[in-house]
Structure formats: structure tokens, C-alpha cells
C-alpha positions as CSV (number, residue, x, y, z in Angstrom):
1,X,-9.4,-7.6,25.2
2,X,-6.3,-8.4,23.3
3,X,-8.3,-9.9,19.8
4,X,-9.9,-6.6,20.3
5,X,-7.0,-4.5,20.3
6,X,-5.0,-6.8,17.8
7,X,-8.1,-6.6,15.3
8,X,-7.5,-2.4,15.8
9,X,-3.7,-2.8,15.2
10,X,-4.0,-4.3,12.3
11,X,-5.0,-0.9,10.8
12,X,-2.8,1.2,13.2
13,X,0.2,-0.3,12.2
14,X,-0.5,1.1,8.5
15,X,0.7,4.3,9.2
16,X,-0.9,6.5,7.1
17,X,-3.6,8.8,9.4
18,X,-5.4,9.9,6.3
19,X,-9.0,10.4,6.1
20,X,-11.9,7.5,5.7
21,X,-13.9,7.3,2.6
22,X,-17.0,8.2,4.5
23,X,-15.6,11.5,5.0
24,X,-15.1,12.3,1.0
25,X,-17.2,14.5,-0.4
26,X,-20.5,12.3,-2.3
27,X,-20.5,11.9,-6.4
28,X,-23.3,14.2,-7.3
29,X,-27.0,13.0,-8.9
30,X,-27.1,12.1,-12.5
31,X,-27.6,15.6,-14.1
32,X,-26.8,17.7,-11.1
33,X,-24.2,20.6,-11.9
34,X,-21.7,20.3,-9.1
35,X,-19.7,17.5,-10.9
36,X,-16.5,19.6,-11.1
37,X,-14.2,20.2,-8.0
38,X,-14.0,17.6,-5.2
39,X,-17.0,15.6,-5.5
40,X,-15.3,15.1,-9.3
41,X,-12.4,14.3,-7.8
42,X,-13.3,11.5,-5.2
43,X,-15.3,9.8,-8.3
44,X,-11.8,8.6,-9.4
45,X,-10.6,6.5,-6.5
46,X,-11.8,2.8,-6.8
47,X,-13.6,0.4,-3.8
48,X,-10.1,-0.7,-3.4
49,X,-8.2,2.5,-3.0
50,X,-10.9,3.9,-0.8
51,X,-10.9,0.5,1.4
52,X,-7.0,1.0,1.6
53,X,-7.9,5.0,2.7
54,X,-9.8,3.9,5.0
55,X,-8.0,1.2,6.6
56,X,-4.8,3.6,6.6
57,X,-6.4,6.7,7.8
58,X,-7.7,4.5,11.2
59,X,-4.9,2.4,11.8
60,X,-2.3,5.0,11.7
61,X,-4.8,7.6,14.3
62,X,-5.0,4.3,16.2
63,X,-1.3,4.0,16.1
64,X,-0.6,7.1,17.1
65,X,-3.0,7.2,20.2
66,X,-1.9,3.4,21.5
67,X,1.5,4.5,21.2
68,X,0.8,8.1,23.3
69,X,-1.0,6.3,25.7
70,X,2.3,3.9,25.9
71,X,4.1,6.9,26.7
72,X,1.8,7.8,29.3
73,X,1.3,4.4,31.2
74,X,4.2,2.4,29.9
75,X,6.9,2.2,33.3
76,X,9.4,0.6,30.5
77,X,12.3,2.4,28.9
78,X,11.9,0.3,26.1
79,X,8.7,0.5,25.1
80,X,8.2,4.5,25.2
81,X,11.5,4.2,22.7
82,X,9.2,2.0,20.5
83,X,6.0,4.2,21.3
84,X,7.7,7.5,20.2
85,X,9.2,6.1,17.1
86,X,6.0,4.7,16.2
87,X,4.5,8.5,16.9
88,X,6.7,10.0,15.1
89,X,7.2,7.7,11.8
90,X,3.6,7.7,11.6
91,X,3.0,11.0,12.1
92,X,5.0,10.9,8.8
93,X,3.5,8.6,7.2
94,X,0.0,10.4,7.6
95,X,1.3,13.8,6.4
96,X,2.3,11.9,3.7
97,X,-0.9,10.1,2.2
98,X,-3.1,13.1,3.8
99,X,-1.6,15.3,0.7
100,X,-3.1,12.5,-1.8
101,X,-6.1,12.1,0.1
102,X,-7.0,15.5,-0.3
103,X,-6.0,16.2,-3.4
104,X,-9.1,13.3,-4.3
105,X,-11.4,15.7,-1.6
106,X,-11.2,13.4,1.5
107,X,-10.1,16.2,4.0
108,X,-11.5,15.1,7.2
109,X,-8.8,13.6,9.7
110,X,-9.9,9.7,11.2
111,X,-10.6,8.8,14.3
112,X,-8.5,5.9,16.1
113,X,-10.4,2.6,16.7
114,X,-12.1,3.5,20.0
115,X,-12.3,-0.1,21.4
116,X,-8.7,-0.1,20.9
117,X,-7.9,3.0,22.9
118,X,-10.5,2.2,25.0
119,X,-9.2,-1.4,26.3
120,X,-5.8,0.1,26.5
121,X,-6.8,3.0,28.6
122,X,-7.9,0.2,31.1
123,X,-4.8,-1.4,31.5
124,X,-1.2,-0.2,33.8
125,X,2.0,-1.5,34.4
126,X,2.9,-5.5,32.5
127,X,0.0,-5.7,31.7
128,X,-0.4,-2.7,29.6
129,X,3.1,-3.6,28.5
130,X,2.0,-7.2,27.3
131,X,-0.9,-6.2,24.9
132,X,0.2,-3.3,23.7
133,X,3.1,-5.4,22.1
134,X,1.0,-8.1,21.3
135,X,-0.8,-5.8,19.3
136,X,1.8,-4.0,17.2
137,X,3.4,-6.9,16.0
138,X,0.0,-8.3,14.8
139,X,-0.9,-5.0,13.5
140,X,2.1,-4.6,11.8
141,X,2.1,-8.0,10.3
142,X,-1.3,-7.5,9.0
143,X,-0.2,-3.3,7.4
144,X,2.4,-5.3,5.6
145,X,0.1,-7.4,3.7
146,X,-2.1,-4.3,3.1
147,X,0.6,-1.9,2.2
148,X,1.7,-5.1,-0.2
149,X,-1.5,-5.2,-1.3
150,X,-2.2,-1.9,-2.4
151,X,1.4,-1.3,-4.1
152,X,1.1,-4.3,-6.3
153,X,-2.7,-4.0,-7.4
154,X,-4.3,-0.6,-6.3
155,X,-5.7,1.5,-8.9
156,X,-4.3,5.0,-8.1
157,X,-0.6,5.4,-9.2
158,X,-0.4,8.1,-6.2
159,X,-1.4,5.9,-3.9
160,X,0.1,2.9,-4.8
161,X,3.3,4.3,-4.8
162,X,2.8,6.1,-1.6
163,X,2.2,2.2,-0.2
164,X,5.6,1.2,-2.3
165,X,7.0,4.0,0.0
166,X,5.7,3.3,3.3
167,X,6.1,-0.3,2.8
168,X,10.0,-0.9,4.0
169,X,9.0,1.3,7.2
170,X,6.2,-0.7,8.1
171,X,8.2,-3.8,7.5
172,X,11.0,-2.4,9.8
173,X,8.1,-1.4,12.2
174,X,7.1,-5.3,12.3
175,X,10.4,-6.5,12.8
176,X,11.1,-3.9,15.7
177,X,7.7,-5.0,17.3
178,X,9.2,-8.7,17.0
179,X,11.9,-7.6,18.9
180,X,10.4,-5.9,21.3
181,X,8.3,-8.9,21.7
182,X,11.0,-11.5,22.0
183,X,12.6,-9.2,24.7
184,X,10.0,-8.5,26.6
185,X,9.0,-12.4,27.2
């Protein structure tokens, strides 16, 4: 249950709820005439940006629906303070990247990781507690490397500096998830 979960935070902790490639609109045929507008637009994002999209877009719906579920089943003080910062920095964060995403004619919102949500859903009390920490800090570990990733070497200037952006938040998400960790044990 908790690689599971772990393996779903490492998106979630990217913050950035925008949508997934296979959302964008498809490059037209060779010859066809609707090579203007959106289908134009999507065209210009590389593998790698629309990998990062991707990767965003699910890991920050993920994020956003572990951390309401904290809320919801969490008994800890603590850990709803964590679970509505994360809520609302991410919500943020999404907004944010959304408004690029579009603008390249990915408009459709991601879903969160639904083994994720799902093996939370089953859980109450410590336990609940216990791998829903475990899994931010992992996530967040692993949204640093891909928010580092994609500001040093992406190919879209929007969205690499949207990644430069979001980058010290994510890193001070991964250090309040160490924390919270280290507290909590």
C-alpha cells in the first residue's frame, strides 16, 4: 500500500494540477486544414514538456485529494495544518501552470492517481497518519528533482520558468513533510 501511494506522491507533490498531454487537442493529418488554433498550438510543446504536464497535472490533483482526505480522516492537529497548506499552495500552483497549459490547448483538468486515493480512503486514525506522511515526503523529494529537471532543460521558456517558480515551494513542501515526519515518529 505505501510503494503504491509513494509511487502516486511522487507526482502529487509537483503541484501543478494542470492537464495531461492525453487531453491536448491531436496535431492534424499531413494536408488537413485545421492546422491553425489549438491543435497548432499543442504541436509546440516537446515529449519532455508534455511528460513534465503530465506528471504535474496528476501529482498536484493527487495532492490535493490525499491532502482533503487528510482533513477528513486525519484525528492530528498537525497534519490537517500540513494537509490544508498543501491544498491551498497547490491549488496555486495549478492555477498557475493551468494558464500555460491552455494557452498550448491542453484544457481538460487531471484526474488524481486513483490507487493513491484509493489506498488512502482505506486507511483511519495512525495509520492513515503514517502513510500519508510517508508519502509526501517521497513525493516531494521526487517533484523536486522533476521541477529541477524541467527548469534547467525543458524546452518551453513558459514552462520552465513556471518550474523555476514553483521550485523553492516544493522544496519548502519537502522539508515541511521532513518535519512532519521526524515529529510524528
Amino acid at each position: 500500500m505505501a510503494q503504491g501511494f509513494k509511487m502516486g506522491c511522487a507526482a502529487l507533490a509537483l503541484g501543478c494540477a494542470v492537464a495531461a498531454p492525453a487531453h491536448a487537442q491531436t496535431p492534424p493529418a499531413s494536408g488537413s486544414t485545421q492546422g491553425t488554433g489549438v491543435a497548432a498550438l499543442s504541436e509546440k510543446l516537446s515529449p519532455t514538456d508534455q511528460q513534465f504536464i503530465q506528471a504535474a497535472g496528476e501529482s498536484g490533483a493527487t495532492e490535493i485529494a490525499a491532502s482533503k482526505l487528510a482533513l477528513a480522516k486525519s484525528g492530528d492537529a498537525q497534519v490537517k495544518q500540513f494537509a490544508q497548506r498543501m491544498i491551498a499552495d497547490h491549488t496555486k500552483l495549478a492555477r498557475n501552470l493551468n494558464a500555460i497549459s491552455t494557452r498550448y490547448g491542453i484544457t481538460s483538468e487531471p484526474s488524481p492517481d486513483s490507487s493513491v486515493i484509493g489506498s488512502l480512503q482505506n486507511l483511519q486514525g495512525a495509520d492513515f497518519n503514517k502513510a500519508y506522511i510517508e508519502a509526501v515526503v517521497d513525493g516531494h523529494r521526487k517533484a523536486v528533482a522533476l521541477f529541477t529537471k524541467e527548469s534547467e532543460s525543458g524546452n518551453n521558456a513558459q514552462l520552465k520558468s513556471a518550474a523555476t517558480k514553483a521550485l523553492p515551494i516544493i522544496q519548502h513542501h519537502y522539508e515541511m513533510a521532513q518535519q512532519l515526519a521526524k515529529g510524528k515518529s
